[in-house]
C-alpha positions as CSV (number, residue, x, y, z in Angstrom):
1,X,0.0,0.0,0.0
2,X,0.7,3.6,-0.8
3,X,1.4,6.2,1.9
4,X,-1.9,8.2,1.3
5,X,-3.8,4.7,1.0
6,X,-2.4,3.5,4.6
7,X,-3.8,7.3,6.0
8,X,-7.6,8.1,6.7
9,X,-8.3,11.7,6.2
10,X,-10.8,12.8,9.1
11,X,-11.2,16.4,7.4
12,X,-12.3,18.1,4.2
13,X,-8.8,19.6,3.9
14,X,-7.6,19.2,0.6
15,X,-3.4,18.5,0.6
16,X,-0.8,20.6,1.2
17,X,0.6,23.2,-1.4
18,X,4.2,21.1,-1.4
19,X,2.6,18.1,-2.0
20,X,0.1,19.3,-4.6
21,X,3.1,21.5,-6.6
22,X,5.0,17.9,-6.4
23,X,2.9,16.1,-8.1
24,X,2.1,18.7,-10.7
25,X,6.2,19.4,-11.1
26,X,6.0,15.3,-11.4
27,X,3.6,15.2,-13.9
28,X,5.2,17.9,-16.2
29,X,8.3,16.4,-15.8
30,X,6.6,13.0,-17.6
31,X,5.2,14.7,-20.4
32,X,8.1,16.9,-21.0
33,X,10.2,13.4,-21.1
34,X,7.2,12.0,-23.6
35,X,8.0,15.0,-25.6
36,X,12.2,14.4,-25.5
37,X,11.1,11.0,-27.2
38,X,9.3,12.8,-29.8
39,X,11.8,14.8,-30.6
40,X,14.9,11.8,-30.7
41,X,12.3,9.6,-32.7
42,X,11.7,12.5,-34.9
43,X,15.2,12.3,-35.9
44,X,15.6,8.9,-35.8
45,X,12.8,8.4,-38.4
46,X,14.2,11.3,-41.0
47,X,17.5,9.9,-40.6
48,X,17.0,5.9,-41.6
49,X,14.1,7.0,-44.1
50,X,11.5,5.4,-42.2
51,X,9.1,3.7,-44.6
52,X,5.3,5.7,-44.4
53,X,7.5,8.9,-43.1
54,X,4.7,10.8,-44.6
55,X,2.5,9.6,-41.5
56,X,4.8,9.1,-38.9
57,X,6.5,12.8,-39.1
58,X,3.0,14.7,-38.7
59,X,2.1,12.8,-35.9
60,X,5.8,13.3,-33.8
61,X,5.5,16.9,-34.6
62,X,2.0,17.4,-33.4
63,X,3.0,15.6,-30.1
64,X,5.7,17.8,-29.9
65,X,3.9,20.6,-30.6
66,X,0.8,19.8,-28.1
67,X,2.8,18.5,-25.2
68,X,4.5,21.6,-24.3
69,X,1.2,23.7,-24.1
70,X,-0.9,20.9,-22.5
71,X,2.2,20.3,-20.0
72,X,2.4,24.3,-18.8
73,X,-1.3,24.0,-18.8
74,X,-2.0,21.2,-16.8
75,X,1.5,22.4,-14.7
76,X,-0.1,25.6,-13.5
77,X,-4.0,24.0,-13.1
78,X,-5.1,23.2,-9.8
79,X,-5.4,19.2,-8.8
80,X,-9.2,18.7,-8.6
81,X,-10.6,18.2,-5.0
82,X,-11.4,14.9,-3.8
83,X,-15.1,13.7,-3.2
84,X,-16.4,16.6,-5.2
85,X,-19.3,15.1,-7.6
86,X,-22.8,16.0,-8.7
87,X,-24.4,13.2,-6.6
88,X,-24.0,13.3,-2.7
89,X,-25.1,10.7,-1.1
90,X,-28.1,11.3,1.6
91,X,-26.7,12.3,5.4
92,X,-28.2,11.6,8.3
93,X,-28.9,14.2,10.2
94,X,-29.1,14.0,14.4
95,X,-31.6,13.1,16.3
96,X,-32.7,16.6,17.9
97,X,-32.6,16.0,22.0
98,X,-36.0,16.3,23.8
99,X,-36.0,18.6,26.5
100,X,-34.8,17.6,30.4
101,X,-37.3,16.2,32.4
102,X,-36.4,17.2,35.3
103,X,-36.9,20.9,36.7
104,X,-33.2,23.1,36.5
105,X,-32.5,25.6,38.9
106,X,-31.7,28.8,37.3
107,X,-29.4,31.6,39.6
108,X,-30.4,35.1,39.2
């Protein structure tokens, strides 16, 4: 198991800034390595005269286009919050407390 599977969150709180920037630094980092590949296999493919390179080079340089922009966006987009959905399931509510049966003094 994970660290935040062994954990059981007993507030709303969403996570803390570090831990949300890491994983948004991690996942940039991924598709800016995804993008790295493009570029390599771009070359790779002009340079051996890749048979159907009339397919393959539109499709590297539209991933390398698209990644960095969908990268910086998704970098600097918030992490959606947990639990958040359009169906809630119902709560139950308390029981409202009957009054005391017994008389209270009050002190004036």
């Amino acid at each position: 198991m994970g660290r935040r599977e062994q954990t059981q969150l007993i507030t709303d709180a969403g996570m803390s800034p570090a831990e949300e920037r890491r994983i948004r630094t991690v996942r940039y980092v991924w598709m800016m390595s995804i993008r790295a590949f493009l570029v390599v296999l771009c070359g790779v493919l002009l340079m051996v005269r890749a048979p159907l390179l009339w397919l393959w080079l539109p499709a590297t340089l539209v991933g390398m286009v698209a990644l960095p922009w969908l990268a910086v966006l998704l970098a600097n987009d918030r992490l959606p919050k947990r639990g958040r959905s359009l169906f809630r399931p119902h709560r139950r509510r308390a029981r409202t407390l009957s009054a005391p049966e017994h008389r209270m003094i009050e002190s004036d």
